[in-house]
N, CA and C atoms as an extended XYZ file, in Angstrom:
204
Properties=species:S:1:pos:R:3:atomname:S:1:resname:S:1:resid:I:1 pbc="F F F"
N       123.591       96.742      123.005 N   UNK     1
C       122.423       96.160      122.381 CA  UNK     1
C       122.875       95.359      121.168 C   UNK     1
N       122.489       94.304      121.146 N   UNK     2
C       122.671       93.085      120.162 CA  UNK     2
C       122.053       93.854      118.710 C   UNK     2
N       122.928       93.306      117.430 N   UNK     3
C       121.572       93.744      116.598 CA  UNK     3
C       120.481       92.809      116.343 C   UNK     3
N       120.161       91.529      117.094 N   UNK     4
C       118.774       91.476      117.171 CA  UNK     4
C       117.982       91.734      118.346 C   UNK     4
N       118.343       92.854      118.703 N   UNK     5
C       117.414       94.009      119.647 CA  UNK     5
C       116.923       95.312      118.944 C   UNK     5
N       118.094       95.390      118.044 N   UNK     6
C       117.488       96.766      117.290 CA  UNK     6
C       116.426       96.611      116.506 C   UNK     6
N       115.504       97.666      116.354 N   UNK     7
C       114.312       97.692      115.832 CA  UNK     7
C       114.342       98.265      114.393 C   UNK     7
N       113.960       97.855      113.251 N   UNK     8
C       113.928       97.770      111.932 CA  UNK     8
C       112.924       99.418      112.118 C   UNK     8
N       113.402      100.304      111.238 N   UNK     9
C       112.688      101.160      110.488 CA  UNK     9
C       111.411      100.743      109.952 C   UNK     9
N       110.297      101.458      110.340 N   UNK    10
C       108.991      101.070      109.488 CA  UNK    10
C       108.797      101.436      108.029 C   UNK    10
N       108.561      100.472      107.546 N   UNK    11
C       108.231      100.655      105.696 CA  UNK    11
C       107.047      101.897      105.414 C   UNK    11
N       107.702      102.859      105.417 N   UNK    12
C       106.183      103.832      105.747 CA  UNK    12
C       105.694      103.798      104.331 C   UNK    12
N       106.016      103.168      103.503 N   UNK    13
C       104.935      103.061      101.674 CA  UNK    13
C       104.423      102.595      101.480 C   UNK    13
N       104.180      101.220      102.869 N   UNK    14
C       102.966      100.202      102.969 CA  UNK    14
C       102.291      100.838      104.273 C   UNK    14
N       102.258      101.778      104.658 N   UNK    15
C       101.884      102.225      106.162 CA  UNK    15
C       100.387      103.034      105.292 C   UNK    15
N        99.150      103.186      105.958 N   UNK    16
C        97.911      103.254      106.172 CA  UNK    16
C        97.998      105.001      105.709 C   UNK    16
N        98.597      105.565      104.526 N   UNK    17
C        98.202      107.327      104.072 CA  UNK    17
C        98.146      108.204      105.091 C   UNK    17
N        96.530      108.059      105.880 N   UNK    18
C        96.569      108.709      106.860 CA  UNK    18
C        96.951      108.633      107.644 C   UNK    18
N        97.182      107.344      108.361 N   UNK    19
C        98.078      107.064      109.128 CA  UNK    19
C        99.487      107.962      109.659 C   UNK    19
N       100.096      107.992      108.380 N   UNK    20
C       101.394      107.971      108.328 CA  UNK    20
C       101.165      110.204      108.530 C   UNK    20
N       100.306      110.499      107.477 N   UNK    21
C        99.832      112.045      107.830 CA  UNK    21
C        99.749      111.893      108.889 C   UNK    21
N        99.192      112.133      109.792 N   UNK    22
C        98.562      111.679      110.842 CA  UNK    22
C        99.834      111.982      111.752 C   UNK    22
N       100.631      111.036      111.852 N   UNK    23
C       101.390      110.640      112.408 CA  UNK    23
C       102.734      111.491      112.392 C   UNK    23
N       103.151      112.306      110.978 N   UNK    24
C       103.258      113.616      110.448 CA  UNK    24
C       103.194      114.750      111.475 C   UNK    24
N       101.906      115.125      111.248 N   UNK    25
C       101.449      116.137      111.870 CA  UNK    25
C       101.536      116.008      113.505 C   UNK    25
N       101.336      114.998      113.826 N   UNK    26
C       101.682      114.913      115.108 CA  UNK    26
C       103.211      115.677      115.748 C   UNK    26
N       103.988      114.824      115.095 N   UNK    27
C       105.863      115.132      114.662 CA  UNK    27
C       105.731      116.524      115.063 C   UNK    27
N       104.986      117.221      114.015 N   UNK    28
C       105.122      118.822      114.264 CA  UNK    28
C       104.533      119.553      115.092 C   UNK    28
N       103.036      118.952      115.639 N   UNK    29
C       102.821      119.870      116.701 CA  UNK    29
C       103.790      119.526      117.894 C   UNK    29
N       104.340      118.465      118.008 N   UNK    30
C       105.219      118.412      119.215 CA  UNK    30
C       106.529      119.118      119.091 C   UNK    30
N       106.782      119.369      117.703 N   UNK    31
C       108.487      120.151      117.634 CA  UNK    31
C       108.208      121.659      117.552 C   UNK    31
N       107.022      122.192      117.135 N   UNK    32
C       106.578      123.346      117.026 CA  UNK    32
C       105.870      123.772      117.986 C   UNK    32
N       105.297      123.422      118.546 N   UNK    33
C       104.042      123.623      119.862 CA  UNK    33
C       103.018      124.531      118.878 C   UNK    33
N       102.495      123.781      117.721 N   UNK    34
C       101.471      124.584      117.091 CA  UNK    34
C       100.118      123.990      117.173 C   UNK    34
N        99.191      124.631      116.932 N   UNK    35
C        97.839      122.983      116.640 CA  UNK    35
C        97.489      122.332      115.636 C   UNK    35
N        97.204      121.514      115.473 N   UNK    36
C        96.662      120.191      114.310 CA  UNK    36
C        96.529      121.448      112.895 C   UNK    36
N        95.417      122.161      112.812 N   UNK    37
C        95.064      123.084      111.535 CA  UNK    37
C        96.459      123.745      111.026 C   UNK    37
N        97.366      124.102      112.299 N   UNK    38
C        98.748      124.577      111.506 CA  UNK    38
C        99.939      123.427      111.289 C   UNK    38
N        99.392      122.353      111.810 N   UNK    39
C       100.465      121.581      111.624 CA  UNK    39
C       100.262      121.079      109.973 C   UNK    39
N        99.184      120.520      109.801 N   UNK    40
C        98.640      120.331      108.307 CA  UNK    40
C        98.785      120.344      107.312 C   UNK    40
N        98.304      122.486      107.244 N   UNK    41
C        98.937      123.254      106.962 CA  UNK    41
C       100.421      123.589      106.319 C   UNK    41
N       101.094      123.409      107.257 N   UNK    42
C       102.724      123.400      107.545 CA  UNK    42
C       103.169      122.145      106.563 C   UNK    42
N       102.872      121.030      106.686 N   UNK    43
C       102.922      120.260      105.671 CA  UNK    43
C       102.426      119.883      104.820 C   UNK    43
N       101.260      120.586      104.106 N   UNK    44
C       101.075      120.806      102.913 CA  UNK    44
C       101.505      121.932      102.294 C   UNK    44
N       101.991      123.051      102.576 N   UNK    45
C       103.027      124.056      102.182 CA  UNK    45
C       104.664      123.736      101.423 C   UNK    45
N       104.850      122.730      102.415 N   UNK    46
C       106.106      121.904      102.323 CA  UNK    46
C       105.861      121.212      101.199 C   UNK    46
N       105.012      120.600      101.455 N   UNK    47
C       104.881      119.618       99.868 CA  UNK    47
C       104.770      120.513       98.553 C   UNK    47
N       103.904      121.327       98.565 N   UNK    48
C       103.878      122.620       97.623 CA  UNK    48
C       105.155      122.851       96.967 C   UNK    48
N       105.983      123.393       98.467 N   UNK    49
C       106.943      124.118       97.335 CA  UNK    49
C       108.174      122.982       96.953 C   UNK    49
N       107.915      121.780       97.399 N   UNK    50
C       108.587      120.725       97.382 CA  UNK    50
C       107.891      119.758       96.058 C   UNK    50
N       107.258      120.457       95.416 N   UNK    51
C       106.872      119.795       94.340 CA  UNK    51
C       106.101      118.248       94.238 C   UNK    51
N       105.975      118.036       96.113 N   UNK    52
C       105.255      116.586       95.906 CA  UNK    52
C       104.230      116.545       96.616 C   UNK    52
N       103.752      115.382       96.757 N   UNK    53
C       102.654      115.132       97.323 CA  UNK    53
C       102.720      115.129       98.972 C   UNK    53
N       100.987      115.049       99.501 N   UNK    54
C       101.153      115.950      100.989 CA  UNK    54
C       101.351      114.269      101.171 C   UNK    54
N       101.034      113.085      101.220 N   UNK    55
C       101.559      111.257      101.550 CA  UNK    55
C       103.408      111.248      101.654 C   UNK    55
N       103.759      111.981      100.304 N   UNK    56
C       105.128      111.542      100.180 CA  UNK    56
C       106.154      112.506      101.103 C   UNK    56
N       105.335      114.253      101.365 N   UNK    57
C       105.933      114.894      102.214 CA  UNK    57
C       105.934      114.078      103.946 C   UNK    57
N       105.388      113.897      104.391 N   UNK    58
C       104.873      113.425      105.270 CA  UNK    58
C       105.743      111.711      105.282 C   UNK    58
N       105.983      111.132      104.392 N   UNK    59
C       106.811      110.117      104.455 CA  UNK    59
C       108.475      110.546      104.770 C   UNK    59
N       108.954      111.909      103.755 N   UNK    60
C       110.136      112.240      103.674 CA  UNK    60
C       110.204      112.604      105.804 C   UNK    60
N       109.208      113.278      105.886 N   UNK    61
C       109.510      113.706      107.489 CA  UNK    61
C       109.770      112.473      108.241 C   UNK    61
N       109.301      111.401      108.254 N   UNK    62
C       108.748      110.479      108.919 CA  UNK    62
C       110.353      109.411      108.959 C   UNK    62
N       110.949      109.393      107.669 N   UNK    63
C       112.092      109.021      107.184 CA  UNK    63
C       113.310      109.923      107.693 C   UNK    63
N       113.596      110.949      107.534 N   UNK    64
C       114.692      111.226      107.629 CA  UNK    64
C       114.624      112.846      109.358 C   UNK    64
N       113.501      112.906      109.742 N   UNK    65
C       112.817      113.953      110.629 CA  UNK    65
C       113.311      115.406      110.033 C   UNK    65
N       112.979      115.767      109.131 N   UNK    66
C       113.206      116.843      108.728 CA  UNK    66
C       111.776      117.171      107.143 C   UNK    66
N       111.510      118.340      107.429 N   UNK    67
C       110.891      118.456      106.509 CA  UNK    67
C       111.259      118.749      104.937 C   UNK    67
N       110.305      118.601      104.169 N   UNK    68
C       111.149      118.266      102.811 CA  UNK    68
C       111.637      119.975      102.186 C   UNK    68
């Protein structure tokens, strides 16, 4: 694959908040097999003890696939 085939990383800090939650939580019910209320959940916990916000947790996943 050429690198103008490869596909650029999405700017997720201009990406739509919920969206990007959203999109989050999704991530985890598919790696967890949990439902939406625990996926949420699960990442607002993360952000908690991660000292940030549930947008920026949810970006860190989205960025690097690991939770913060």
């Amino acid at each position: 694959m050429s690198s103008n085939d490869e596909r650029e990383d999405p700017d997720w800090d201009r990406a739509d908040p919920s969206a990007v939650i959203g999109i989050a939580e999704g991530i985890l019910i598919e790696r967890y097999h949990i439902p939406g209320p625990m996926a949420s959940a699960l990442l607002e916990s993360f952000a908690t003890a991660a000292d940030m916000s549930v947008i920026d947790a949810a970006r860190w996943l989205l960025s690097t696939g690991r939770l913060p």
